[in-house]
Every structure is written in C-alpha cells, then in structure tokens.
N, C-alpha and C positions, 0 to 999 in steps of 0.2 A: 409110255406114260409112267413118271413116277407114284410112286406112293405118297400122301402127306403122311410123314409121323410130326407127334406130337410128345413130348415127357407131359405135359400140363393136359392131366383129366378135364379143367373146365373147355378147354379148345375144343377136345374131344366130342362135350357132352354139346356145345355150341354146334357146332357143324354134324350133329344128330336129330338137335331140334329143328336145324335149318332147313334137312332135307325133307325130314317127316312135315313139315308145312307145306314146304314146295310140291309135296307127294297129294297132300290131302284139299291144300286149298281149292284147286280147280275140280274136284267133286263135290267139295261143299260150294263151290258157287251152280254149277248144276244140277244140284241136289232143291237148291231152295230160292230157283228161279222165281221173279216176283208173279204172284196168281192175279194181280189188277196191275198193268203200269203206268196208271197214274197215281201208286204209292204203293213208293218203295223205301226200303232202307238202304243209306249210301253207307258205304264206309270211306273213309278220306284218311290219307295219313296220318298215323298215332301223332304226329309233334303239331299238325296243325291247332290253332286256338277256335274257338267257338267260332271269332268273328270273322278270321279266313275261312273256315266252312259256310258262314254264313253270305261270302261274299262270292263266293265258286255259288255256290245255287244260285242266286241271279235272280235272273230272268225265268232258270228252268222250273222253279215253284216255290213252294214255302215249307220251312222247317216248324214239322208242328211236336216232333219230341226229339231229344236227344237218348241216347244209350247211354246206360251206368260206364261204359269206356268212351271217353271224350271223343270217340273217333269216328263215332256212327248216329248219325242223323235219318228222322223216319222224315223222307219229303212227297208231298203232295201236288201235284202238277197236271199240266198239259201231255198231248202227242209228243211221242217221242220220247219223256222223261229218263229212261235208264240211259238211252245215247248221250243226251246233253250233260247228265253229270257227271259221265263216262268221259268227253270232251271238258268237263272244270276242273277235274282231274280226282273223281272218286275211285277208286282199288278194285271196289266190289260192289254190284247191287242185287241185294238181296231182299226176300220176301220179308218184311215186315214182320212176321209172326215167326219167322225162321230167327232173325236177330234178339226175341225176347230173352234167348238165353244172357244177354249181353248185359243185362239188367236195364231196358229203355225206361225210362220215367218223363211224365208230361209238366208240361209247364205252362 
C-alpha cells in the first residue's frame, strides 16, 4: 500500500479531521444512546432543508425542536422511533439532552 503525500497543508489537515471523526463518532453515538425512545434527537444530513427533514419523519412522529445546526431535530413518536428515522435516512439518534450541546431551540 502506498502512502498518500500531499505538498498542500489544508489536504493534510482535511484527512486528519476526517479520521478523528470517523474515530470518535461511533462512541459518541454510544455514549448518548437515547434514555426514553420515544424522543429522540435525529441528526439528518448537514445540506438537507427543514422541509426534507420534515418530510423523512413522516409518519415516525413529530418535530417539536430543531438544533442551533439545521441538521438535528428533537422528534417525539411512537414504537420503534430510532428505527424508522434510521430507515428516512437520519445519520444518528441521539439522546435529546446529549444533543443540547448543538444549541437546540424550540419553536
């Protein structure tokens, strides 16, 4: 296997942040498994808009706050809730009070 080099610092410093995520993400989703699952916080991809998040939860419940980062919705639901948004194509479901760092605000 070769090595990647790079002359350009920013590649460098990109594919440093990339692994240290890839490294940590999956303990911070086990870390702050949801403690009720019928409300959770979703995370959905950063580019999606309010109203394609709003239209992936559905059926699985209702969005009663968003996160200071457009990308995390706290939804309130039925059985099953983490699967089904996990099938509308949420990233992560996390506890609720685990995502305040994210700065959630109600509406």
């Amino acid at each position: 296997m070769r090595a990647v080099r790079s002359s350009h610092p920013a590649v460098m410093v990109a594919v440093t942040v990339v692994v240290i995520i890839a490294t940590l993400l999956p303990a911070a989703q086990a870390a702050s498994r949801p403690a009720n699952p019928f409300e959770v916080a979703a995370v959905f991809p950063p580019w999606w808009s309010r109203q394609r998040m709003e239209a992936a939860v559905g059926d699985a419940g209702a969005i009663s706050t968003y996160g200071g980062v457009g990308a995390i919705a706290v939804v309130h639901g039925g059985n099953d809730l983490p699967q089904r948004l996990r099938r509308a194509g949420a990233w992560l479901i996390l506890d609720p009070q685990a995502a305040l760092f994210c700065g959630a605000v109600s509406f």
